[in-house]
C-alpha positions in Angstrom: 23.8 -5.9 30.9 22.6 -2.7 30.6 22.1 -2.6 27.0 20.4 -5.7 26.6 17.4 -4.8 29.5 17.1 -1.5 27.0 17.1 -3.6 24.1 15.0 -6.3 25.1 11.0 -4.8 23.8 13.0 -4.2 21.0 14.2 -8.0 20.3 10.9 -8.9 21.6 8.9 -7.0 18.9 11.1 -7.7 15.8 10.9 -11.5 17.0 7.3 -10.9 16.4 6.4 -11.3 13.0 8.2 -15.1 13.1 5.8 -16.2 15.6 2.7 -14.2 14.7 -0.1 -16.0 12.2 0.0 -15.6 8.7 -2.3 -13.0 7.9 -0.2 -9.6 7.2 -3.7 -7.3 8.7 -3.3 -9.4 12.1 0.2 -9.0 12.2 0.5 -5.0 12.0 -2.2 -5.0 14.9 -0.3 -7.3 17.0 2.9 -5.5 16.1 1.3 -2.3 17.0 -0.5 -3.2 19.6 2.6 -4.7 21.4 4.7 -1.6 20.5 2.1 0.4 22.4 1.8 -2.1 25.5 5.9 -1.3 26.1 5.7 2.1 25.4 2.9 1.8 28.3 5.4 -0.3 30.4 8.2 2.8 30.2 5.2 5.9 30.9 3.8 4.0 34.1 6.2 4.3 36.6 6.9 8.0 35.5 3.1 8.4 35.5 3.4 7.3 39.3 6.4 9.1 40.1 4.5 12.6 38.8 1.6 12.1 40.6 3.7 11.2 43.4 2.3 7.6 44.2 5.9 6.3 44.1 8.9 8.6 45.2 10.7 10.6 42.7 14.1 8.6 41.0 15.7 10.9 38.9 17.6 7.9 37.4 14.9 6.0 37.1 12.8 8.4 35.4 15.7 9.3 33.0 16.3 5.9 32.2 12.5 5.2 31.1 12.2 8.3 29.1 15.0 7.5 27.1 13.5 3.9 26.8 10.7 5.5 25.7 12.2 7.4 23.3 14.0 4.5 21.5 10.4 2.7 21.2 8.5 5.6 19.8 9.0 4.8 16.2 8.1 1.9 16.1 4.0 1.6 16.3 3.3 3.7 13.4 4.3 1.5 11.0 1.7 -1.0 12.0 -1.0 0.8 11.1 -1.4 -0.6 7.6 -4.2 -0.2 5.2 -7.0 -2.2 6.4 -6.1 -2.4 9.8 -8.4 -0.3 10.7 -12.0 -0.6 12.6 -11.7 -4.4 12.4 -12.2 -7.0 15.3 -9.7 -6.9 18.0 -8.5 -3.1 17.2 -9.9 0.3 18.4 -7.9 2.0 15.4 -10.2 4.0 13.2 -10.7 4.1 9.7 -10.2 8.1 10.0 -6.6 7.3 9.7 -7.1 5.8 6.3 -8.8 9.1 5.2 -6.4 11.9 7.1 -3.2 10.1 6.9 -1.1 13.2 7.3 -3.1 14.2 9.9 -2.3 11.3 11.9 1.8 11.0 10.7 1.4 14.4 12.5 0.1 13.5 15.4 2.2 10.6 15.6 5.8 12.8 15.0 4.4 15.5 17.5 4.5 12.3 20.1 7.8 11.6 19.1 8.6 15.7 19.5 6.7 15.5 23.3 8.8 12.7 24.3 12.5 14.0 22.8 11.0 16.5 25.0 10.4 14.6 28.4 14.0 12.9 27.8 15.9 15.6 27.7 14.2 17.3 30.7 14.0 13.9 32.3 18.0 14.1 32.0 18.4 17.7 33.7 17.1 15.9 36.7 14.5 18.5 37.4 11.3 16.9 39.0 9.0 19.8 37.8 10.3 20.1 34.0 10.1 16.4 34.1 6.7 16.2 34.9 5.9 18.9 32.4 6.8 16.9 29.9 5.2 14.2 30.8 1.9 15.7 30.9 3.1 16.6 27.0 4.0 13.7 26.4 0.1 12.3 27.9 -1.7 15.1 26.1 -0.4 14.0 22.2 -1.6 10.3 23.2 -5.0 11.7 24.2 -4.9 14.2 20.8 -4.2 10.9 18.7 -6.5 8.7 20.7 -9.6 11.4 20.2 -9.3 11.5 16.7 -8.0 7.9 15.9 -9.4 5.8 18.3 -12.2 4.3 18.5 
């Protein structure tokens, strides 16, 4: 049972693209747009637990960094020429013109939040918060240069 509620975004986002319309531009947005909405699901409750709104689980927070950790991929791949600066997205065209730049940025995410699982799963509450604030400071790099 386990398995599955770690599995389930992830069967939820590939069932995507049989539901979702048939225009490819609306489907990476939607794709990445709903990869970034579970990714959000997994950082909130850490969020709260490091600024100490809810109490400190050291299971719990384990748990969603490693959830987090499987879902990191997956956004990047939506972002898909064209994508970009159009209706119903805040994703800028800079990425078009630095793409390295923002494969970077993306992988040092991925780095931050290897990062926050492996110090998430030495229990420590202080090197797990650490790495969260990591983890929150390449989503703001990304969303300052890429975001609109």
């Amino acid at each position: 049972m386990k398995g599955l509620r770690i599995l389930w975004p992830v069967l939820v986002l590939v069932g995507l693209p049989a539901t979702a319309g048939a225009d490819p531009i609306d489907d990476a947005i939607i794709y990445r747009q709903s990869a970034m909405e579970v990714m959000a699901w997994q950082l909130q409750p850490m969020a709260d637990m490091a600024r100490g709104e809810t109490p400190y689980d050291a299971e719990t927070f384990a748990e969603r960094a490693r959830h987090l950790e499987a879902l990191a991929p997956l956004p990047w791949e939506g972002f898909i020429e064209g994508s970009y600066s159009r209706e119903g997205t805040a994703a800028s065209a800079t990425i078009a013109a630095q793409p390295e730049d923002f494969r970077g940025k993306a992988e040092a995410f991925e780095q931050a939040v290897r990062a926050l699982t492996q110090a998430a799963g030495d229990g420590s509450f202080d090197a797990a918060r650490a790495a969260l604030v990591d983890v929150a400071r390449s989503c703001k790099a990304c969303h300052d240069a890429y975001r609109e």
